[in-house]
KOLBA-26409 format. One record per residue (C-alpha): residue number from 1; chain; x, y, z. Coordinates in steps of 0.001 Angstrom, whole numbers, padded with zeros to 6 digits. Example, Ala and Ser with C-alpha at 12.3 -4.5 7.8 and 13.67 -1.06 7.14 Angstrom:
2
- 1;A;012300;-004500;007800
- 2;A;013670;-001060;007140
//
This chain:
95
- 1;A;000000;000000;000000
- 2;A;001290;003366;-000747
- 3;A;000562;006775;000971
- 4;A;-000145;010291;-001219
- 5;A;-000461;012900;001293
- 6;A;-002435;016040;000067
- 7;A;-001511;019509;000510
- 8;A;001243;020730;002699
- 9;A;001327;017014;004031
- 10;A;004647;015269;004240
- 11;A;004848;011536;005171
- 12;A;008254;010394;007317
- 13;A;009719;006828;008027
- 14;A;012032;006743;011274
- 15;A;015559;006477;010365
- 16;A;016824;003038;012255
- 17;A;018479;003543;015704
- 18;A;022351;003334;015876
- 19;A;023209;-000233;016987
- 20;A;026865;000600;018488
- 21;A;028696;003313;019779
- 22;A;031358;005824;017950
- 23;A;033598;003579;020000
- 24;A;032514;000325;019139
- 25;A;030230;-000930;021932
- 26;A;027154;-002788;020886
- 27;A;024024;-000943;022417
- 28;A;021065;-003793;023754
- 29;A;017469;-002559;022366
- 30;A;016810;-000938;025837
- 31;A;019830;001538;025687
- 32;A;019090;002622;022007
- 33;A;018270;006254;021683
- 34;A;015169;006728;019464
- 35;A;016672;009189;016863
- 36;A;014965;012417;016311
- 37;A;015849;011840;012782
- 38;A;013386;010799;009631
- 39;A;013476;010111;005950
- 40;A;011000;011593;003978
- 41;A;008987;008853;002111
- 42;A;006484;010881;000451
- 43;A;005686;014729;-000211
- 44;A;002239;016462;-001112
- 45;A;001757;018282;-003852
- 46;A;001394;021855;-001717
- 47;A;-000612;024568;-003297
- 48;A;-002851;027395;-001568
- 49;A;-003955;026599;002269
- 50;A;-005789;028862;004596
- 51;A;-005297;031409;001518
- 52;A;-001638;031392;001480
- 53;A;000800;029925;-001239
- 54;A;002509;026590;000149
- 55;A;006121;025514;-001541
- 56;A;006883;022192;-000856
- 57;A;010736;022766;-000015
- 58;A;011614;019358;001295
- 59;A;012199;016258;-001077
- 60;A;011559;012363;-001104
- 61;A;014994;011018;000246
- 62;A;016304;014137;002403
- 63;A;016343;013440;005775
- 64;A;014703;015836;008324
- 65;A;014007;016306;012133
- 66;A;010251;017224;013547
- 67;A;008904;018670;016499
- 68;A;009027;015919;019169
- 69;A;004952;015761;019185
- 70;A;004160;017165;015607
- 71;A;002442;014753;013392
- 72;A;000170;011201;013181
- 73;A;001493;007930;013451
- 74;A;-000161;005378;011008
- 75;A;000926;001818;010509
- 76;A;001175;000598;007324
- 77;A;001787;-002944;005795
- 78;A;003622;-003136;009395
- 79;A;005980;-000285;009300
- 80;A;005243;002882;011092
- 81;A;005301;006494;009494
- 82;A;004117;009550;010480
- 83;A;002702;012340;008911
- 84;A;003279;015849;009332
- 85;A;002617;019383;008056
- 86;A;005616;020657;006379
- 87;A;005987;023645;009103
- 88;A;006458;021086;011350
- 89;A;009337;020088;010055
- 90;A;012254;022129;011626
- 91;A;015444;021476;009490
- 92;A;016927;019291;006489
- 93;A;019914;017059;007715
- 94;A;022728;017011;005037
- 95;A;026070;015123;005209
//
């Protein structure tokens, strides 16, 4: 099944939790950090909302980081995504 979100709608996968340490130390499930960090799966079209002109400015691949409580979390096919306004999103990640 695949997600279109309309408008201003973005829809985010979780990037995976880091599984050792910079040093080398293998982190158990419990001591994983949840990462604030998601990859953008899909993004709506944009367009005029509430009378204003909407840009989309982020792309499918980029990753981003949200407000900690912005968004919906919907399970689909078994993986979870969430999706978000694209003002909630607060800044692109680049390497």
């Amino acid at each position: 099944m695949k997600l279109i979100p309309l408008a201003d709608r973005v829809v985010l996968k979780q990037v995976k939790a880091e599984e050792k340490t910079k040093s080398g130390l293998i982190l158990s499930s419990a001591a994983q950090e949840k990462p604030e960090i998601f990859e953008v799966i899909e993004v709506g079209p944009g367009g005029v909302i509430d009378g204003k002109e909407v840009v989309m400015t982020v792309q499918q691949g980029q990753k981003v980081i949200t407000g900690k409580y912005a968004g919906t979390t919907v399970k689909i096919d078994g993986e979870e995504l969430l999706i978000v306004k694209q003002a909630d999103i607060l800044a692109i990640v680049s390497e």
